[in-house]
N, C-alpha and C positions, 0 to 999 in steps of 0.2 A: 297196694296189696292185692294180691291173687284172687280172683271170683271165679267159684267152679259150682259146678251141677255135680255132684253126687247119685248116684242110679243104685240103687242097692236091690240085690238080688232075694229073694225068697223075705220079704217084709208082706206083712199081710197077707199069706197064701200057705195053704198045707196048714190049719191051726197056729201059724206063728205069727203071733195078731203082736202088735206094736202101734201104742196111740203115738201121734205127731209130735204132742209135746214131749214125750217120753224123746223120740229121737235128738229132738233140737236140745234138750239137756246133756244130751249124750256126747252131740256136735262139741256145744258150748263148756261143757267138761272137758272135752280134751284141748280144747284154748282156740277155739274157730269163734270167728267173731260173723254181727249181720245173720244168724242162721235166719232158716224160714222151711217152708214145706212146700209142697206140690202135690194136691190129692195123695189120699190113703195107700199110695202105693211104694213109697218109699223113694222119694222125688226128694233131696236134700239142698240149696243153696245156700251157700258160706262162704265165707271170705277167708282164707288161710295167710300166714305170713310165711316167709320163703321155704322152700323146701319141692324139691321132684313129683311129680305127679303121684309115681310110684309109691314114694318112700310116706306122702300123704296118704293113698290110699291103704298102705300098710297099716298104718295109724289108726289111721278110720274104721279098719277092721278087729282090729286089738282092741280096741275102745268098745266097739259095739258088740264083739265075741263076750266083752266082760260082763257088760253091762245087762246083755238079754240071756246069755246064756249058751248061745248058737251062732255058728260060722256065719258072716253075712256078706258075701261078697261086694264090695264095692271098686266102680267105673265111675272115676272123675272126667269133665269135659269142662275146658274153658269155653266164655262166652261165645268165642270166635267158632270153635271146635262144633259145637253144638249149632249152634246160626246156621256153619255148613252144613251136616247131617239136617237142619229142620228145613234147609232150603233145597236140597237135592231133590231130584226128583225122575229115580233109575229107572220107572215105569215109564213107557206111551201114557200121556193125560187120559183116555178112554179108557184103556184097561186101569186105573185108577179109579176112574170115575164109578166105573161099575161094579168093582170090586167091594165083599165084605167089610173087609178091615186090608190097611197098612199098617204094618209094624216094625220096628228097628232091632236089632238085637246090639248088643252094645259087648263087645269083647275087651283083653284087656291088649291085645298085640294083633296087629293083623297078621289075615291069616297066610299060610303059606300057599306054595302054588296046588301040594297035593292035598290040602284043607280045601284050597275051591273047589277044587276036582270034585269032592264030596257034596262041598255046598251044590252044584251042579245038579251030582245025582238026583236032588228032592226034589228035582223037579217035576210036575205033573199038569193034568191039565186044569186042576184046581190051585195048583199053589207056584208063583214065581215068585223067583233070588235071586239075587244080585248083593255084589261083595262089592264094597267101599272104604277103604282105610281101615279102621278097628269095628267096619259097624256089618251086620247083615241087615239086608232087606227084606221083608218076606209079604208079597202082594197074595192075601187068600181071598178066594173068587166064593167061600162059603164061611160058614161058621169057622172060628178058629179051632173050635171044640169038635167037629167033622171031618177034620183037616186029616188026612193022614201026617203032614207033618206037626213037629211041637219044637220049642225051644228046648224040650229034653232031649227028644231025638239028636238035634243037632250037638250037643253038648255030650253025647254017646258018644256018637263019630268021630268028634273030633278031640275029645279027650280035654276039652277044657269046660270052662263057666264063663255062663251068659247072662243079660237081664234082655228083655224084650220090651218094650212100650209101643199103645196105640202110636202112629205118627199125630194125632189130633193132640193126646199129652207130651211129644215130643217138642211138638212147634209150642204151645204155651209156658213150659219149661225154659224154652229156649227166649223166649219173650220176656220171660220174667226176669232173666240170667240177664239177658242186655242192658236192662234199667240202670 
């Protein structure tokens, strides 16, 4: 059976507080077996029996629109999927090294050619991007909170929905998925 990492969008942020077990009831209610969590931020692994990424993550959002009350975007990643995204590494290791934070944004389609073009534009001398399959990257050389860019900006421009994660909760995520 299927093992995916669930990323769910706006959990714990903006007032819209959701405890752990609350979600893994939510998982486990719609028939997802093995749940668990990943820190307070809306980090979901479960095991699903057959069905599309998509058509899961459909599910996953019907389930938890019901249950809390509010839209909640979710980006599924298998073990494999995620392992990649945790092991890339679209930065020079220095500019890494020195940087703020690394973060990933997780989309549900990658993006097109005039979607990069955009992604492109944010760039500055505080904040690089790089576009990878369904994921962005965003190296900030200061506080994210300083940043002129944000995961909302980006989801302006490009007219869709994102979730972001440190890359430090990406790779543990992705650690936990491979078990």
């Amino acid at each position: 059976m299927p093992r995916y990492a669930a990323l769910l969008r706006a959990v714990n942020v903006g007032g819209r507080v959701v405890k752990m077990e609350r979600l893994r009831q939510v998982f486990e209610g719609a028939g997802f077996t093995g749940v668990s969590t990943h820190v307070a931020s809306g980090n979901v692994l479960f095991t699903a029996g057959r069905g599309r990424a998509a058509t899961l993550e459909a599910k996953i959002e019907k389930a938890l629109a019901g249950a809390l009350g509010w839209e909640v975007a979710t980006f599924l990643r298998t073990p494999a999927e995620l392992s990649a995204v945790a092991a890339l590494e679209p930065f020079p290791p220095e500019d890494g090294a020195e940087a703020h934070g690394v973060y990933v944004g997780f989309l549900k389609e990658p993006l097109t050619p005039g979607q990069r073009a955009l992604v492109d534009g944010f760039r500055t001398p505080t904040d690089e991007l790089a576009v990878g399959g369904r994921e962005v990257w965003w190296l900030c050389r200061t506080r994210s909170s300083e940043s002129d860019f944000s995961g909302a900006k980006l989801e302006r421009a490009l007219g869709l929905v994102a979730t972001f994660r440190n890359l430090t909760t990406v790779r543990a995520v992705a650690a936990r998925l491979a078990r």
